[in-house]
C-alpha positions as CSV (number, residue, x, y, z in Angstrom):
1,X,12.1,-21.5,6.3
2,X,8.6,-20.8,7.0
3,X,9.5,-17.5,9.2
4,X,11.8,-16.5,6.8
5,X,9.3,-16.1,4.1
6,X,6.8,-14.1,6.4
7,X,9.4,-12.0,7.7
8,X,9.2,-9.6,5.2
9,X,5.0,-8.9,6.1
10,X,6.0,-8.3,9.6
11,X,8.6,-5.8,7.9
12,X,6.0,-4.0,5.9
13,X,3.8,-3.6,9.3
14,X,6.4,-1.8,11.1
15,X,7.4,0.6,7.9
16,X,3.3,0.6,7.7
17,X,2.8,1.7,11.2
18,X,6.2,4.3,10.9
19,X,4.6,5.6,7.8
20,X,1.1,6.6,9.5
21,X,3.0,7.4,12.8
22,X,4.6,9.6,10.7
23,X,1.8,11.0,8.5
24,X,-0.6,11.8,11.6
25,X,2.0,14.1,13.0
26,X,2.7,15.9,9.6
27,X,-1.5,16.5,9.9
28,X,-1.2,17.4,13.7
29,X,2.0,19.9,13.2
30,X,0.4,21.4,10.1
31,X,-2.9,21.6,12.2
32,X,-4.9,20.0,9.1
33,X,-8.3,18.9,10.3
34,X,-9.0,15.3,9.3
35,X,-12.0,14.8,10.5
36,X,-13.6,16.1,7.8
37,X,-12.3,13.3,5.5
38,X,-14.0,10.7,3.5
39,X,-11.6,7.8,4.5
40,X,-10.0,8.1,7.9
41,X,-6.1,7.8,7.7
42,X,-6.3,4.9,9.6
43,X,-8.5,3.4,7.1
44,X,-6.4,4.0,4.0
45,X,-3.5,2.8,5.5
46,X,-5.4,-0.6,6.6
47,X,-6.7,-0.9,3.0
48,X,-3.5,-0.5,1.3
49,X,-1.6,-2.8,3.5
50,X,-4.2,-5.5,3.3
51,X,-3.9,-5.5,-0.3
52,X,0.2,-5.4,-0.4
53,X,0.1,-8.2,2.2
54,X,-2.0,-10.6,0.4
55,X,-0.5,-9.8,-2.7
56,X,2.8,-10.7,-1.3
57,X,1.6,-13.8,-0.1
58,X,-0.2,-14.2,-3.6
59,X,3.7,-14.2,-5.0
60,X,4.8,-16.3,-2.5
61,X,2.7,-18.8,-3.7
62,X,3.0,-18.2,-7.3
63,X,6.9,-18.6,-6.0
64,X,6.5,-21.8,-4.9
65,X,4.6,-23.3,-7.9
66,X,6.2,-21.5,-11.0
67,X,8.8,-19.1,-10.1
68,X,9.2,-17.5,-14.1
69,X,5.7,-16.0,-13.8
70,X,5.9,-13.9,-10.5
71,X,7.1,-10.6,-12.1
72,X,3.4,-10.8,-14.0
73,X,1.5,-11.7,-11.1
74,X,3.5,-8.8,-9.4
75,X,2.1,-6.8,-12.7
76,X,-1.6,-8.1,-12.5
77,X,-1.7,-7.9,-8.5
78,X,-0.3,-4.1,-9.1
79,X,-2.9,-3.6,-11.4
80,X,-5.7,-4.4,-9.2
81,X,-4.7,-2.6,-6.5
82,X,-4.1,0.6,-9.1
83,X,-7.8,-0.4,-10.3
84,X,-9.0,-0.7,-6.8
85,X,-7.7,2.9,-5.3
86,X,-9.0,4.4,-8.5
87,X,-12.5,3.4,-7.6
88,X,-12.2,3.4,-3.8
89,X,-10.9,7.2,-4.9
90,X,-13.9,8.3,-7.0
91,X,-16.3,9.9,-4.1
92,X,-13.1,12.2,-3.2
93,X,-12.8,12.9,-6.8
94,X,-15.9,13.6,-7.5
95,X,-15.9,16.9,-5.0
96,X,-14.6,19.8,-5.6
97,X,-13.8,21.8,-2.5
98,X,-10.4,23.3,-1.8
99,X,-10.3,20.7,1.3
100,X,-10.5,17.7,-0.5
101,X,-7.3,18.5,-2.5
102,X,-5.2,17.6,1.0
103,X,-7.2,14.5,1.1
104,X,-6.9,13.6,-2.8
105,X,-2.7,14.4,-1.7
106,X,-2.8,11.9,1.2
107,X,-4.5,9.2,-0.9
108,X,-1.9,9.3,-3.5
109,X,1.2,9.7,-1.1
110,X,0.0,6.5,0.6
111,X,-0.6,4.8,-2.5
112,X,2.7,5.8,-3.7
113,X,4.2,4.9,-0.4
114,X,2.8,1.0,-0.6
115,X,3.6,0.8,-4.2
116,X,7.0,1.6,-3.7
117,X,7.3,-1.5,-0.4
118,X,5.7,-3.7,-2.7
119,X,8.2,-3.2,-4.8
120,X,11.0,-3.7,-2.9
121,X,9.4,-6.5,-1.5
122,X,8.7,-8.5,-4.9
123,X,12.7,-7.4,-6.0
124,X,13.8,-9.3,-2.8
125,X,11.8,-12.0,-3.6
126,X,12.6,-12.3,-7.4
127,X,16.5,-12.1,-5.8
128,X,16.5,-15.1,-4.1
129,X,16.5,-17.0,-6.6
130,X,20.4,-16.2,-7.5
């Protein structure tokens, strides 16, 4: 039972590392220089799956104690993260060079891209329960 409810962080690792596998060699064929970037790719992708890690583990808590309340704490843990990027987000935001535009792109697709596993995550999890 215990693996079980881990499995799906190991599953978010590998669609993690596929994603940024995948997202350096869009930026290597399209010869975009990264370097230049504020947050390293490897760094975003870190942050954001930190965050949809622990906030999985936050529901699998919440689960366990009071199952009716773990579509809001998927809402609230959501929001932070939303609140987080945005301020993680302002120094990119804040130039205006036409280079920064494929970083400000990159930040958002990741975003997006966790967003959308935590989201398939939580549904699994609110499934179970049927």
């Amino acid at each position: 039972m215990l693996l079980k409810n881990y499995k799906p962080v190991f599953y978010l690792f590998c669609l993690a590392l596929t994603a940024y596998l995948l997202h350096k060699a869009i930026f290597y064929f399209c010869e975009i220089n990264i370097q230049n970037f504020h947050y390293s790719l490897e760094l975003q992708y870190l942050f954001f799956f930190g965050i949809s890690a622990f906030l999985y583990l936050i529901l699998l808590i919440v689960k366990e104690k009071n199952f009716e309340i773990v579509g809001m704490t998927f809402l609230f843990g959501t929001f932070a993260q939303m609140l987080l990027g945005y301020l993680i987000l302002q120094p990119i935001l804040k130039i205006k060079t036409g280079e920064t535009d494929v970083e400000k792109i990159s930040f958002f697709i990741t975003f997006v891209l966790f967003l959308l596993f935590q989201t398939l995550l939580t549904v699994r999890l609110l499934n179970e329960k049927r």
